[in-house]
Structure formats: structure tokens, C-alpha cells
C-alpha positions as CSV (number, residue, x, y, z in Angstrom):
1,X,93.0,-13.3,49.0
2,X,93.2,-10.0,47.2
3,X,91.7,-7.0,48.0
4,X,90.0,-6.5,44.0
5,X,88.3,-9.7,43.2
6,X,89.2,-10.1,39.6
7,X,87.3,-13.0,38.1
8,X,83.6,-12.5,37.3
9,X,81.5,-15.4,37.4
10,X,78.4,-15.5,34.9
11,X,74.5,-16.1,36.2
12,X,73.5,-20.0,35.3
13,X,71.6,-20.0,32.2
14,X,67.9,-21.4,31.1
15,X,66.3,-19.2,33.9
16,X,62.7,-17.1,34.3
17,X,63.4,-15.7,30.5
18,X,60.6,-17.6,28.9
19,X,57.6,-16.8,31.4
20,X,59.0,-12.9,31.2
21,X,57.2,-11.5,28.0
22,X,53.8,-13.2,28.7
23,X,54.6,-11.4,32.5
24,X,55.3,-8.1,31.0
25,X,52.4,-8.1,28.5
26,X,49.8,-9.0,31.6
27,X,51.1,-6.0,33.2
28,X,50.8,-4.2,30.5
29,X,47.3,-5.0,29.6
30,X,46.2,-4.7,33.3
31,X,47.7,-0.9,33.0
32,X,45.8,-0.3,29.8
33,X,42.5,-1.3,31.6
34,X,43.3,0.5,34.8
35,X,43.4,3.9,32.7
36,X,40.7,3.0,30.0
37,X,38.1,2.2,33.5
38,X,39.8,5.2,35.5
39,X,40.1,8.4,33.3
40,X,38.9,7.6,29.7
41,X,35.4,5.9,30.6
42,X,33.9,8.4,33.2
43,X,35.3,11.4,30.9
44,X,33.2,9.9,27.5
45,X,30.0,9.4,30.0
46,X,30.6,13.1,31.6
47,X,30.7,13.9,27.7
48,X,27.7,12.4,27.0
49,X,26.0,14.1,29.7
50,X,26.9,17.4,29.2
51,X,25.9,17.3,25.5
52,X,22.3,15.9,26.4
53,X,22.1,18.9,28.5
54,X,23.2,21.7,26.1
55,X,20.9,19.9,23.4
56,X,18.1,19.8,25.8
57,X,18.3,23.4,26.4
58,X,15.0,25.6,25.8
59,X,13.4,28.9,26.3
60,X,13.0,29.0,30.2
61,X,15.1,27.1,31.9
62,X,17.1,28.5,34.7
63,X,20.7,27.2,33.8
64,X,24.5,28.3,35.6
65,X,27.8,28.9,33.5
66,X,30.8,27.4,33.6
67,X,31.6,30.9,35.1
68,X,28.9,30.8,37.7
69,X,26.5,33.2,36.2
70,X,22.8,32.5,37.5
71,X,20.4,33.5,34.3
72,X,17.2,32.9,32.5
73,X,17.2,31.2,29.2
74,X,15.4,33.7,26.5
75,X,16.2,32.6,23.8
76,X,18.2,29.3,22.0
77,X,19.9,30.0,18.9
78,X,22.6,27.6,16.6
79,X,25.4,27.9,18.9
80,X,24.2,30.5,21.9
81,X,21.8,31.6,24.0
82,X,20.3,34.3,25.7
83,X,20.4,34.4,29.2
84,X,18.4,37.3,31.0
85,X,21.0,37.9,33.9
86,X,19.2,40.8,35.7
87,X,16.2,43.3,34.9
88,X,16.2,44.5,31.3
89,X,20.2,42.9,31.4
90,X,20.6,39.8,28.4
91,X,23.7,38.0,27.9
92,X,24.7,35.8,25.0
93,X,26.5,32.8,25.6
94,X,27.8,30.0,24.0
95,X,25.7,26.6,24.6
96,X,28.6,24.7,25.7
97,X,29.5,27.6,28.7
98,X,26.4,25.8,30.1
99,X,27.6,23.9,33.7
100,X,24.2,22.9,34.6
101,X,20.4,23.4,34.6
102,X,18.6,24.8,37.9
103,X,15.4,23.8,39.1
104,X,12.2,26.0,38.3
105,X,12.3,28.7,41.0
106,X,16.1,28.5,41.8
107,X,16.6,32.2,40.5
108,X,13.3,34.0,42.4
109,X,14.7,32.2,45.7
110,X,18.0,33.9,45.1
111,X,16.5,37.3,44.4
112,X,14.6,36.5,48.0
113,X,17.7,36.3,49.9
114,X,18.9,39.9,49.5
């Protein structure tokens, strides 16, 4: 017995190769569902959402930016709004800055606190 083995000896032939594309497309299908149901679905339907919201807007609603500014709708033009932000103090803003809508009284509750 040598200490190199020298011959190589070849796998048997005729076995799982047949089965292994119809394998390899399953998994590959299953991964295409996983990420269609985990990140492209619920990021269409929070799409959906947020543009029923900015198309909804109108002249008094209490809304919040994306940058956390607490305001007043005044007034709702094409593309913007203005947003009374303070005591003689309007802002324009673009529609889709818009996080959310506040219930009616959110902002006089606010002013209350201080």
C-alpha cells in the first residue's frame, strides 16, 4: 500500500440527475413566492394606503409629516399643502411628506400639555 492513492475511481452512473431540475425549479418557485408574499405584497398595499390618504386630504384635517411636524391643513393645492404649524406660522408641503392623519382635536390636546 502506498502512501498517494493513485487510481481514481468514478461515481456509478444513472443516479438522482433526472428528479434534479424539477427539484431545483420547486425551490425556485417556492423562493419566488416567499418574497412576492413577504416584501413585494405588503409594500403595494402600504402603497395603496398611503395614496388614499394623501388624495383624501382636505381643508382641516390635523395630519403629521414624514418629519414629525404636527400642523393644520389650510389649504390643498396640486401637489402641496398648507399646514398652519403655529399662530400666524404656515408651511407648505408636499402631499406625499404626509405620514398620517390625526384625529379631530389631537393638536389643541398638544397645545394643553405645555
Amino acid at each position: 500500500m502506498s502512501l498517494f492513492e493513485t487510481t481514481a475511481n468514478a461515481a456509478p452512473m444513472g443516479g438522482a440527475g433526472g428528479d434534479a431540475g424539477l427539484i431545483n425549479l420547486l425551490f425556485l418557485g417556492g423562493f419566488v413566492l416567499i418574497f412576492y408574499f413577504l416584501l413585494i405584497r405588503p409594500q403595494n398595499k402600504r402603497r395603496k394606503e398611503h395614496q388614499a390618504l394623501v388624495s383624501e386630504l382636505s381643508k382641516g384635517d390635523e395630519i403629521v409629516t414624514a418629519g414629525g411636524i404636527v400642523g393644520l391643513v389650510n389649504k390643498v393645492e396640486d401637489d402641496f399643502i398648507k399646514v398652519q404649524v403655529g399662530d400666524n406660522v404656515e408651511m407648505r408641503i408636499q402631499k406625499t411628506a404626509v405620514g398620517a392623519t390625526l384625529p379631530k382635536g389631537t393638536i389643541k390636546s398638544l397645545d394643553a400639555e405645555k
